[in-house]
Backbone bond lengths (Angstrom), bond angles and torsions (degrees), N, CA, C in turn:
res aa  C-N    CA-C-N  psi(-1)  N-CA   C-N-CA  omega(-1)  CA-C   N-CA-C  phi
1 X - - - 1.441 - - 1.524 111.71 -
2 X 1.390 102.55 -44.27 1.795 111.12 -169.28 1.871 94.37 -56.30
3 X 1.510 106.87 -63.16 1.619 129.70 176.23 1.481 103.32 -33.01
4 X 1.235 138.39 -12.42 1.719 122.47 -165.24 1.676 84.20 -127.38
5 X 1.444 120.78 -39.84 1.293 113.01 169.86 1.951 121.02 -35.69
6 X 1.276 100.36 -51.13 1.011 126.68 -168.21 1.548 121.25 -71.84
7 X 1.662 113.55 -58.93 1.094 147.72 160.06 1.476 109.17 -39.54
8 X 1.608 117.89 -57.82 1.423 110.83 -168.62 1.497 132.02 -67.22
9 X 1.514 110.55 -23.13 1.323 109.21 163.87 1.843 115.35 -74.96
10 X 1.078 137.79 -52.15 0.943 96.46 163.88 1.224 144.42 -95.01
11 X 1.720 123.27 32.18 1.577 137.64 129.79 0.828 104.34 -30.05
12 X 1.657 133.32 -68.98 1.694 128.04 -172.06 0.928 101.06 -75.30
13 X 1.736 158.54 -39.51 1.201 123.11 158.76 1.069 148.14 -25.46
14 X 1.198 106.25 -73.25 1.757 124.84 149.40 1.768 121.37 -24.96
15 X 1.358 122.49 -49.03 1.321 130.68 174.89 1.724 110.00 -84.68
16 X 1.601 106.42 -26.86 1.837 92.01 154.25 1.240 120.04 -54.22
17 X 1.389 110.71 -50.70 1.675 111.64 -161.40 1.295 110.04 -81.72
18 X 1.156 128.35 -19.92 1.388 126.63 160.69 1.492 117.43 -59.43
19 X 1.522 111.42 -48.25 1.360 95.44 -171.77 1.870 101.27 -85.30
20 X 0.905 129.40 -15.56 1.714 128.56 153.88 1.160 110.42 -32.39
21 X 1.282 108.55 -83.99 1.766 115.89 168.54 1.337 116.24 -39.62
22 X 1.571 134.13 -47.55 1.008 105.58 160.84 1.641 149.42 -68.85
23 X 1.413 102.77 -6.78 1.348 102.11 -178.79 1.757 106.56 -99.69
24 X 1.722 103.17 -27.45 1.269 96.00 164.84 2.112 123.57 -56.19
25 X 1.124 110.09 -46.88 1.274 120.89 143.05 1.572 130.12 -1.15
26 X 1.599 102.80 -74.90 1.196 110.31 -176.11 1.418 120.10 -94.85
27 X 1.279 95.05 10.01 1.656 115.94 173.13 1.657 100.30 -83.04
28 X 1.400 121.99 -65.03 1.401 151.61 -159.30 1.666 87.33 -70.24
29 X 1.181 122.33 -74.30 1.281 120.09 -167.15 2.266 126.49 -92.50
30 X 1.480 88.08 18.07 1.695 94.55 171.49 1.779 107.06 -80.15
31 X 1.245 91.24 107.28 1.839 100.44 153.22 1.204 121.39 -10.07
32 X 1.590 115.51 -82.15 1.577 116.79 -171.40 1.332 121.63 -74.09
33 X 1.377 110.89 -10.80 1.412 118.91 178.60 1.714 100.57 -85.00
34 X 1.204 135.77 -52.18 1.031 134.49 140.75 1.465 131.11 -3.96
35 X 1.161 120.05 -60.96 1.162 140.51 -173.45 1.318 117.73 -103.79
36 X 1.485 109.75 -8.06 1.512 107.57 155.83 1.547 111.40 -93.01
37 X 1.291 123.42 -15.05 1.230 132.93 159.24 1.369 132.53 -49.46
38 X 1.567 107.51 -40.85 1.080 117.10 174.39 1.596 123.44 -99.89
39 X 1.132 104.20 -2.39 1.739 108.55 143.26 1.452 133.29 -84.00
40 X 0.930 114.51 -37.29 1.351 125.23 151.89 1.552 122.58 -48.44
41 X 1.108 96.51 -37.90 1.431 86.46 168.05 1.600 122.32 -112.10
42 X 1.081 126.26 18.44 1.509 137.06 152.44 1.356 102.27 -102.75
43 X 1.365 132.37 -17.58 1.607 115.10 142.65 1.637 120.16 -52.65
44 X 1.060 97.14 -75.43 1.500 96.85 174.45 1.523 134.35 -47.41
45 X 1.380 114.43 -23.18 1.460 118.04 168.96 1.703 110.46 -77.87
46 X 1.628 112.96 -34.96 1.381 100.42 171.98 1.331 122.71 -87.04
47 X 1.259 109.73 2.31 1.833 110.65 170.41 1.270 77.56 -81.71
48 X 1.489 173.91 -90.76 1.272 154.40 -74.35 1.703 107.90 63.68
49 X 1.333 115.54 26.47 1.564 105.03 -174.57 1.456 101.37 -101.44
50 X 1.582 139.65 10.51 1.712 123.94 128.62 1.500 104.78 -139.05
51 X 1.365 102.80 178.37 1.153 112.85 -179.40 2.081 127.44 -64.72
52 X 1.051 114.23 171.63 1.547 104.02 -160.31 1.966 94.76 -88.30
53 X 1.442 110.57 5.98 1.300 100.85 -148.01 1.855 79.28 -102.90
54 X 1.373 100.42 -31.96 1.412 117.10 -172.31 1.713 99.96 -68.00
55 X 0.990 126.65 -54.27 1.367 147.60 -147.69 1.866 75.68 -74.52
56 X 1.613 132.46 -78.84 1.154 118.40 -157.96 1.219 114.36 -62.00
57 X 1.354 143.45 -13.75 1.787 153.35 177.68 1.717 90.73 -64.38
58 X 1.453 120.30 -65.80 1.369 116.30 -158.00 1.708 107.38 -85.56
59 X 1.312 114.10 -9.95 1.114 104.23 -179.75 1.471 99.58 -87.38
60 X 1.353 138.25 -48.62 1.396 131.79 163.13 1.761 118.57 -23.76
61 X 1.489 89.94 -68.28 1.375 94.85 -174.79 1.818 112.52 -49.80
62 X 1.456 112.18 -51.32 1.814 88.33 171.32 1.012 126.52 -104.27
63 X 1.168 109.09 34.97 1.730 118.88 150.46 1.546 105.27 -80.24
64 X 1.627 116.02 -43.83 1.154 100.00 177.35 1.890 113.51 -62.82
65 X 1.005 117.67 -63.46 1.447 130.06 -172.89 1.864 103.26 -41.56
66 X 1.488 117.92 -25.95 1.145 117.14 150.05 0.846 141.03 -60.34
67 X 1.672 127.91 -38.12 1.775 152.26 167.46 1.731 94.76 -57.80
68 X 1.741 109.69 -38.91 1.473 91.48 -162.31 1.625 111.60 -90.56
69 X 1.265 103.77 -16.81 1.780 119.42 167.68 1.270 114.19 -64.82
70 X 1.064 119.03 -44.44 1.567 122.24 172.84 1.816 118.49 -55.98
71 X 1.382 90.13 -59.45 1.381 118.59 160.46 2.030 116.17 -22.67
72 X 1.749 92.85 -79.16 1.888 101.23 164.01 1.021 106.92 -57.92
73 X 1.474 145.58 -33.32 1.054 126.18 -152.76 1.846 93.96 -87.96
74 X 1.292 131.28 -56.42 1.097 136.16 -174.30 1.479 107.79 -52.78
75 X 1.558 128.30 -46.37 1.410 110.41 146.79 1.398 160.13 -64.60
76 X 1.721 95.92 3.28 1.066 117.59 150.85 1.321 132.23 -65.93
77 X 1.327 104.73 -57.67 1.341 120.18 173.34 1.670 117.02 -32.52
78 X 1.564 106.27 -59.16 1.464 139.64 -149.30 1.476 85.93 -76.05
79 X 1.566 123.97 -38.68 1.439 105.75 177.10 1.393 109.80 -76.93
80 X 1.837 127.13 -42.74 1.469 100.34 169.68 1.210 145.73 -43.45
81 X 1.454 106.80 -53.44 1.424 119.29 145.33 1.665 127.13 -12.22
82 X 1.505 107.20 -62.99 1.909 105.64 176.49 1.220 99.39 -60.91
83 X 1.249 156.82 -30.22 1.515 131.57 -105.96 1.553 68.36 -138.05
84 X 1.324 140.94 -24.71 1.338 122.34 174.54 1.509 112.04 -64.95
């Protein structure tokens, strides 16, 4: 009894930060959000609204976070796939 007293607060700790991480997650690694990102910001580099030095840092960066979305997503798939 004492043990679940004890235990259960940080049980819900633990299951906050999980589901944090997960939504942070699907924030970081959603496709279209991604890819609305990266129009947005090749809008903004050809209005001249940042610099070109700025524009190649962030465009790298979610290109990568794109490689790695694609990535979960294709191992996602590959597990639905077995389980049929």
């Amino acid at each position: 009894m004492i043990h679940k007293l004890v235990s259960a607060p940080i049980n819900l700790v633990i299951k906050v930060g999980e589901k944090i991480k997960e939504e942070a997650d699907k924030e970081l690694y959603d496709l279209p959000t991604i890819q609305q990102k990266l129009i947005q910001l090749q809008m903004m580099y050809e209005l001249g609204e940042i610099p070109e030095e700025a524009f190649q840092e962030k465009e790298e960066e979610l290109l990568t976070r794109y490689e790695i979305a694609k990535r979960l997503e294709m191992e996602q798939w590959e597990e639905l796939t077995k389980k049929k």
